[in-house]
Structures are given as structure tokens and as C-alpha cells.
N, C-alpha and C positions, 0 to 999 in steps of 0.2 A: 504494500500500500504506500509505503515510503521515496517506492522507487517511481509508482505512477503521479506523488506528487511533484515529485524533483523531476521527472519527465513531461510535466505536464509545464512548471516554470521555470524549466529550459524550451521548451519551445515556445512558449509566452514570448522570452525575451529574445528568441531567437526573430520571434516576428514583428518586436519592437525597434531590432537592429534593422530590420529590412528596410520598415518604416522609414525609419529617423533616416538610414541613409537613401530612400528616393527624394523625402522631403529637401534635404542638406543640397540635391542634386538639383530639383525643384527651384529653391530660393537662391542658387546661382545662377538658374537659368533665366529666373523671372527679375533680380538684379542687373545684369547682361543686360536684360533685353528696356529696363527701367533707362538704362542709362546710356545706353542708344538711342532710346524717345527724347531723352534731356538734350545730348546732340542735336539732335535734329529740331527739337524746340526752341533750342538757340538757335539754330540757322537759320528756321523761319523768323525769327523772331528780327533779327539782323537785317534780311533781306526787307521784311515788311518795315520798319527803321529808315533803311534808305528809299524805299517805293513814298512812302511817306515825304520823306526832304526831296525826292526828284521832283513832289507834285507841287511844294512848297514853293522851290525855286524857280524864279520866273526867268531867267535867263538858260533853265533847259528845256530844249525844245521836245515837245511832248512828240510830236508827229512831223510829218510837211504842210503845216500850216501856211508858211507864209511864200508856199511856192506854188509858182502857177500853175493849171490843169495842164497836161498835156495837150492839149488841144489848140492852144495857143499861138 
């Protein structure tokens, strides 16, 4: 009887190690991938920064505003 309890929390623990290490595997993957979206939320973040001061600035020319139709 002693031996089916010590078999029973060894395999407890053996499926709490399994656990803990997909989870440990889990919250590297989902860190990674956290701070990869930070990357990239900065670099939108930057670009729309300067989309912003391009529209601000009135000496950049948005388009060909001020040239004539071809047709001219």
C-alpha cells in the first residue's frame, strides 16, 4: 500500500515537471513574441510621428500640386 502511494506521488510530480516545463516553454514563447509586438509598436509608432510632421510642414510637398496637367 506504501508503495502505491509513493507511486502514485511520483507520478503526481512527474506530471507536474511536465507541466511546469511546457508552461516555462510557453512564457518564452509568449515573451518573444511580447517583444516583437513592442518592436514593431515602436516603429509604427515612429513612422506615424513623422507622417504627422510631413502633414504639419508646409514647405513638403504633399503631391504634384502645383504642376501642371499634362495636357498643357
Amino acid at each position: 500500500m506504501a508503495d502505491d502511494t509513493l507511486a502514485q506521488l511520483t507520478e503526481r510530480i512527474e506530471d507536474q515537471e511536465v507541466r511546469l516545463a511546457f508552461q516555462d516553454r510557453l512564457i518564452r514563447d509568449l515573451d518573444a513574441l511580447v517583444r516583437e509586438f513592442g518592436d514593431r509598436l515602436d516603429k509604427l509608432q515612429r513612422e506615424l510621428d513623422q507622417l504627422k510632421q510631413s502633414i504639419r510642414s508646409p514647405e513638403t510637398p504633399v503631391g504634384p500640386a502645383n504642376e501642371p496637367p499634362p495636357h498643357y
